[in-house]
N, C-alpha and C positions, 0 to 999 in steps of 0.2 A: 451454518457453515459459510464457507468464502468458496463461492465457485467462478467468479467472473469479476477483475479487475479491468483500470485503467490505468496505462502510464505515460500519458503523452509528450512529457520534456523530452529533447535530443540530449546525445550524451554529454556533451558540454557542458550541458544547463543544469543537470541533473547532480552533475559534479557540484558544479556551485551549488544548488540548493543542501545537499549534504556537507556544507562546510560544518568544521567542529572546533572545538581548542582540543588540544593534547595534552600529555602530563603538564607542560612547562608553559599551557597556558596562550600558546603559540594557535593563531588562529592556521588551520588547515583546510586542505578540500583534499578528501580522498582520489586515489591514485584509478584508474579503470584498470583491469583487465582484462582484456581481449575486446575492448571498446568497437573495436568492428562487426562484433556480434550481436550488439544491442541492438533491437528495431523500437523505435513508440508505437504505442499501441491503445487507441482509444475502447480496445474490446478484448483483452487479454482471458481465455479460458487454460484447465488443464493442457498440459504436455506441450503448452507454447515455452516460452523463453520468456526471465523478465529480471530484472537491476534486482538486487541485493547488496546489501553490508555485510562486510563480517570483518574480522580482525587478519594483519598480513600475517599474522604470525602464523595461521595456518599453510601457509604460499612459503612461509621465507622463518626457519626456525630460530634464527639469532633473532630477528625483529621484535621488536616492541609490542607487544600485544596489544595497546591499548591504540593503536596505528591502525585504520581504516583502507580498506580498498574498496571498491563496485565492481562487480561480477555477474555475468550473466549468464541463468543457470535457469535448467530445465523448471519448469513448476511440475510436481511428483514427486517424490521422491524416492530412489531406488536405491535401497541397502545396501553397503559394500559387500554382504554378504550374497545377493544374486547371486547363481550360479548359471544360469541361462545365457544364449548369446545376445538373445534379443528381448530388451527391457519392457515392451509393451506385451511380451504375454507375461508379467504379471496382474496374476488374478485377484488382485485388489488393488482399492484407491489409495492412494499415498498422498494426493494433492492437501487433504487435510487431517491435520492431525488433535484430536482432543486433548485438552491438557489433566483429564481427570484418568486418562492410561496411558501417557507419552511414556513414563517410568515402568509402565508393562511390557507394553508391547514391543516383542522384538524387532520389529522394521526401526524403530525413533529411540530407543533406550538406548544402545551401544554407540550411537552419534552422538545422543544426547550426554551421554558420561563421560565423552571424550572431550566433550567443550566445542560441537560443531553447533553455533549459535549465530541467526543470524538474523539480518533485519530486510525483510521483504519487501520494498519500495511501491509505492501508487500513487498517483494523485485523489483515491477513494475506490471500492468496492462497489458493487452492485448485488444488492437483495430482490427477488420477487416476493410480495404478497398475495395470499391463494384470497380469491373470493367464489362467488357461486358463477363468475362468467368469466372468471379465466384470473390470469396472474398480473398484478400492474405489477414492474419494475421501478426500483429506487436506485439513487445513486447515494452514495453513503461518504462523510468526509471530513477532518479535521473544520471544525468553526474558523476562519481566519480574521484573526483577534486584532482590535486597533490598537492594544497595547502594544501589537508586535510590529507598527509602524513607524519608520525612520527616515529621515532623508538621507543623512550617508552623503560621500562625496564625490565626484564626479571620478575621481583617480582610485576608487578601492573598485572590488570585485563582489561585494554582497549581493546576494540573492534578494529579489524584491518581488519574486514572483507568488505562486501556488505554494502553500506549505503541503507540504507530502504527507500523506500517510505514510506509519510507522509501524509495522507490523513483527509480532515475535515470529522466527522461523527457525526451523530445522532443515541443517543441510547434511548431504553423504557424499562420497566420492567412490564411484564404480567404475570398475578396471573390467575391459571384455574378457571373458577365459580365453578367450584365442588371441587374444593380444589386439591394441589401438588404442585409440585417445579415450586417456579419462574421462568420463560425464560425470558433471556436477550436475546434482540434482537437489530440489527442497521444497517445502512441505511450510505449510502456514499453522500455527498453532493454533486451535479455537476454544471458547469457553461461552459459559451460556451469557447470552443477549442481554444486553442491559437493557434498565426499565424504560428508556429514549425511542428503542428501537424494536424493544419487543412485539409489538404489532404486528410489524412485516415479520417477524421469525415465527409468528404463531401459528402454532397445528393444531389439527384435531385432535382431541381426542379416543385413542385407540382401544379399544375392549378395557374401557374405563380407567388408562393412564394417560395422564397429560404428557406430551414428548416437550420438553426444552428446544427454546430454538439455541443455534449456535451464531457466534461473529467470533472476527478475527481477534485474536489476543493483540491488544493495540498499546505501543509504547511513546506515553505519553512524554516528552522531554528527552534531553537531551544526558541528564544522569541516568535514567532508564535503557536509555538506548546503551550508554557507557557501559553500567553493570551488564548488560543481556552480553555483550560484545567482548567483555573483555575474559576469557573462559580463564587467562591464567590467576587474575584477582580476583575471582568473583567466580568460587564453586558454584556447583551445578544445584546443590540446594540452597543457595542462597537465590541463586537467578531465578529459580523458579516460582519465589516469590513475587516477583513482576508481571506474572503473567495474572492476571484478574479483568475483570471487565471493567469498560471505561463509560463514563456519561458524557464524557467530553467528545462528543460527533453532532454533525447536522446533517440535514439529507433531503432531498427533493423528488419526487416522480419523477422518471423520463419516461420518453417513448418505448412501445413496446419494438421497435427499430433495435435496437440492441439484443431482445432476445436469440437472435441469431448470430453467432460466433463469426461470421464472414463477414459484418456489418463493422468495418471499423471507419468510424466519421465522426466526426464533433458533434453529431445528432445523434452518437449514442449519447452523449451524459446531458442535453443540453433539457434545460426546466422544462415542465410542462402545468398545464391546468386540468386539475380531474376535471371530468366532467366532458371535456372538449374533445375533438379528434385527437387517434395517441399520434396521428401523423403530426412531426414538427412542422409547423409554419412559418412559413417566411416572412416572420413582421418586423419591424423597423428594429426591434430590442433584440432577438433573436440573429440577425444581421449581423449586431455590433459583437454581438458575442460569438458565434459562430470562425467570426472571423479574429478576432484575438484569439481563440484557439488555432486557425489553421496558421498564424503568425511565428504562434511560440515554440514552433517547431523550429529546429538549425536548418538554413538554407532558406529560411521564409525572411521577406522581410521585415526590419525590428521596426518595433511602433517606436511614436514620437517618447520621448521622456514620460511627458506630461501625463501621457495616457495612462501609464502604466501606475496600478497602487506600486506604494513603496514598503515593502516588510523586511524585515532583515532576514538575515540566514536566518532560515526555518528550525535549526536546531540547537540556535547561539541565544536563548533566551528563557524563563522558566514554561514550564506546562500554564496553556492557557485557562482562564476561568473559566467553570464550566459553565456561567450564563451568558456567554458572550454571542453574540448574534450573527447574521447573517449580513448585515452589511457592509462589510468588506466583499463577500463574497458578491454581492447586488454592484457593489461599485466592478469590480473584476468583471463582471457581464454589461457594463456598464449601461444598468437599467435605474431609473430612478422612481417607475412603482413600490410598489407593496413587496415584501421581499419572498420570492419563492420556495425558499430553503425554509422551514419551522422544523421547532423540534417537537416532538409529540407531548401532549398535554396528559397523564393520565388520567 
């Protein structure tokens, strides 16, 4: 399952990294809506608020479907069919949804046929693994590829930062029976754990059946994202062929500092070493990266050029290879050890 994200770019940034081409091939960055509602969030749980994509054509009927905006919408998700005044007594989870009953179940099937399709933004996820002494935390995250490095020129607007996670979602639009403002609300699709990360999703064994772990349905590229997005080209059974699991992620331990929801600080996602205290430490490597995170927030100040890796738009280029490494990422924490981030060996 996805129960705990991070999204820490301001909204500015986050626009730029969601740049795209359109039909006509026209390089774009998505439009915000309601941009004053968006907060970053290095510790994002259920029934917060967080960035998504979807097509304006849902917002603006004449529009272009294949035309992107960012929105910022409840995580849950709440059927336009509710009948209630007030959405949290619903008596079930909507934050995630399976992709093996999304076509069953009445809460996600009547959005889902309607083409409410969207893409749920992060800089990565966070998984717990059970052991016999409690849960260590993972951070989980797109590899960020040296293929996808560029200089670019000092007068354009490419994105050089964090490539984002991509995630498939389902959204609804709930109107109060008593009348007020529409809530948008959406739901993360998930599917069983690829074999990178199955470790951390594994369970016990229950009156002798194995339970599958679940991750987020993750949309690798930028044609992926297109089809999920575009509901007027691209039926509802075609789209749903996108959703499958990906090997293409990396992922590191962090502190158990993050298991708690109220902890939002750069020391939730930040590496650790088994074995060591889960309390972050203040070491020289630790420093530099701490503090590029508190930087790349809007209102912080901007590092030198120099510092900064150079990637392009995160969604202007093909799906990474899946053996690509973590050293982008090691340069981005600007450590020159052994690289913290592996992916699992089976």
């Amino acid at each position: 399952m996805c129960g705990r994200t991070a999204c820490s770019l301001g909204a500015d940034n986050l626009r730029r990294a969601c740049a795209y081409r359109d039909r006509r091939g026209r390089r774009r960055q998505p439009e915000w809506i309601r941009a004053e509602r968006y907060r970053p969030s290095y510790n994002k749980g259920p029934q917060s608020s967080g960035p998504v994509l979807l097509s304006r054509r849902h917002l603006q009927q004449d529009a272009d479907s294949s035309e992107r905006v960012l929105m910022d919408m409840r995580w849950g998700l709440v059927p336009s069919w509710f009948k209630k005044d007030d959405p949290s007594k619903m008596q079930f989870n909507t934050s995630n949804c399976r992709s093996d009953t999304m076509l069953k179940k009445s809460s996600y099937k009547g959005a889902l046929l309607k083409g409410k399709r969207c893409v749920v933004l992060a800089d990565g996820f966070y998984e717990w693994q059970q052991y016999s002494g409690g849960k260590q935390p993972y951070f989980i995250y797109f590899p960020q590829s040296k293929d996808a490095m560029a200089e670019g020129k000092e007068a354009d607007e490419e994105w050089r930062g964090w490539r984002l996670l991509t995630m498939a979602g389902i959204f609804d639009c709930w109107e109060p029976p008593s009348g007020g403002e529409t809530l948008y609300t959406y739901t993360i699709i998930t599917v069983d754990a690829s074999k990178d990360v199955s470790f951390i999703h594994h369970r016990q064994v229950r009156a002798g059946k194995g339970a599958a772990g679940r991750m987020p349905a993750i949309l690798d590229g930028d044609e992926a994202i297109r089809k999920w997005l575009d509901f007027a080209e691209v039926p509802t059974q075609e789209a749903v062929k996108l959703i499958q699991p990906t090997e293409n992620i990396v992922f590191h331990p962090v502190s158990t500092f993050v298991n708690s929801v109220r902890n939002n600080a750069p020391e939730c996602l930040a590496p650790i070493e088994l074995g060591a205290k889960k309390e972050v430490k203040a070491t020289p490597s630790s420093k530099v990266m701490l503090g590029w995170l508190k930087n790349s927030q809007e209102g912080s100040p901007q590092k030198k050029e120099n510092d900064l890796p150079r990637w392009t738009s995160q969604f202007i280029h093909s799906p990474s290879p899946k053996k690509s490494s973590a050293d982008i990422l090691q340069q981005w924490l600007g450590k020159e050890e052994e690289p913290a981030a592996k992916k699992h060996k089976a």
